[in-house]
C-alpha positions in Angstrom: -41.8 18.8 39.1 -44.5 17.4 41.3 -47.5 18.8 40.1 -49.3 17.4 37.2 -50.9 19.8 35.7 -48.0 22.1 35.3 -45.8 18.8 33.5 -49.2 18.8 31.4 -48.7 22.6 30.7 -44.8 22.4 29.9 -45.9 19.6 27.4 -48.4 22.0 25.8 -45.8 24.7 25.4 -43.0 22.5 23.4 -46.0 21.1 21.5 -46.9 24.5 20.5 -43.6 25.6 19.9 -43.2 22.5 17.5 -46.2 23.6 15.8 -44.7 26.3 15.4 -41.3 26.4 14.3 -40.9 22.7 13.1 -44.4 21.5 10.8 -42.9 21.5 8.2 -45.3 19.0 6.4 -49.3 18.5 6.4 -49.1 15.3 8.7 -46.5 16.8 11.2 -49.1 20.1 11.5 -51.5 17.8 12.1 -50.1 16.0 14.4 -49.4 18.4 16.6 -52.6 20.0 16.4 -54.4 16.5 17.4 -51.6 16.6 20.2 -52.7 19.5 21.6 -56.5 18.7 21.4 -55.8 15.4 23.5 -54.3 18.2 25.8 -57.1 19.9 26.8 -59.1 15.9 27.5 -55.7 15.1 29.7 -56.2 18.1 31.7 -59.9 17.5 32.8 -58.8 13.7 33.5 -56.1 15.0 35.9 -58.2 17.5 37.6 -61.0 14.9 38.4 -59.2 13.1 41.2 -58.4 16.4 42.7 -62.1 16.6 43.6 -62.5 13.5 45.8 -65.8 13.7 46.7 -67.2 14.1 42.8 -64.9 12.6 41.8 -65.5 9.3 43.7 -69.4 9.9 43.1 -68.5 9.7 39.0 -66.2 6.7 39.8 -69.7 5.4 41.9 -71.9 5.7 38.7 -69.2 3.8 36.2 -68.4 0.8 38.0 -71.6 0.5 40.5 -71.6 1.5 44.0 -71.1 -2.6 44.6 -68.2 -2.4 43.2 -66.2 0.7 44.4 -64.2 -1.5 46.8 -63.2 -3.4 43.6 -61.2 -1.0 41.8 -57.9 -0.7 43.2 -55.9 0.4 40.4 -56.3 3.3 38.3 -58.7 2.9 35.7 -56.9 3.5 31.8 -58.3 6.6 31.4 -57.2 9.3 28.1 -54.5 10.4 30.4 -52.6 6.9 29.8 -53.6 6.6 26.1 -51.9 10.3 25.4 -48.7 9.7 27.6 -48.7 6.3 25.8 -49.2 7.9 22.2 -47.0 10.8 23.1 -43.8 9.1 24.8 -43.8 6.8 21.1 -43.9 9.5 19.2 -41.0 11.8 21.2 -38.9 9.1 21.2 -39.2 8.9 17.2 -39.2 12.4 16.9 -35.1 13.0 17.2 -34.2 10.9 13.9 -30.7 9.6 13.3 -29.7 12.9 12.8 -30.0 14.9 16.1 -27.5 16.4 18.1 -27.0 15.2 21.9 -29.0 18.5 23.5 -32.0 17.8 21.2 -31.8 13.6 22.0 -31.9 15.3 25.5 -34.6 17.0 25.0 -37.0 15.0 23.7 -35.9 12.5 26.5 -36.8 14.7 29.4 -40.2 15.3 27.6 -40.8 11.6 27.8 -39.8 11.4 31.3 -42.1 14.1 32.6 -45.0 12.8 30.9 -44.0 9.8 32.8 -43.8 10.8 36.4 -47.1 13.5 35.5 -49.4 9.6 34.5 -47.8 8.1 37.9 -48.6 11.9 39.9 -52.2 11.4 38.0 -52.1 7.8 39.4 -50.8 8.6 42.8 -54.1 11.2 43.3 -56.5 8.6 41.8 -55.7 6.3 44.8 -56.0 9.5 47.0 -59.3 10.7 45.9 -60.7 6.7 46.0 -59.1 6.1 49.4 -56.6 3.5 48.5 -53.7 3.1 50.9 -50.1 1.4 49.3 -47.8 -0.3 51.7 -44.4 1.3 51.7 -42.6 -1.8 49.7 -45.6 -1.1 47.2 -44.0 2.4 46.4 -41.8 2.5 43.4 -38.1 4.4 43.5 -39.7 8.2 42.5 -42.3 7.8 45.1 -39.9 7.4 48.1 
């Protein structure tokens, strides 16, 4: 999958469904309701580089028009502090006791949210006009 926002939407679904069908305790509920708040922050962050021209005017106001030329990497916004949070705690989730499809499972969720922080990365250097040489690109962005 390409597109953020729909990675960002799958996640929501199998966080839901774990709410769902798997809570069994107070912490896991809650858990996966904090989960699904930092969800709703995640998908403003990766909708704001989608709008250059704010979104470069916002970027303007932070760091000081001075020092727009500055920033060349993506700045650590809550998109990288939930795919952080969230790729540690899917890779505790299986236990010792899971079968191979569910280790699966919970792999591929941490491999999306992944490749969705370096699609949210890719459009932050879009919207602030940052060019990579070709040897810059890693191997999923050739």
């Amino acid at each position: 999958m390409g597109n953020p926002q729909l990675i960002l939407a799958v996640e929501k679904h199998c966080e839901q469904f774990d709410l769902e069908s798997f809570s069994e305790t107070t912490a896991k509920r809650q858990s996966s309701i904090q989960t699904l708040q930092a969800i709703q922050g995640v998908k403003i962050a990766l909708a704001s580089p989608l709008a250059p021209e704010q979104y470069r005017a916002d970027l303007s106001f932070n760091v000081g028009e001075r020092n727009l030329d500055k920033v060349i990497e993506a700045p650590r916004d809550g998109t990288h502090i939930f795919v952080k949070s969230q790729v540690q705690k899917l890779a505790k989730a299986p236990g010792r006791m899971a079968t191979p499809s569910e280790e699966r499972y919970f792999r591929m969720r941490r491999e999306a949210l992944k490749v969705m922080l370096k699609l949210h990365e890719k459009n932050y250097e879009s919207a602030v006009g940052i060019v990579r040489d070709e040897r810059e690109l890693d191997d999923f962005e050739r």
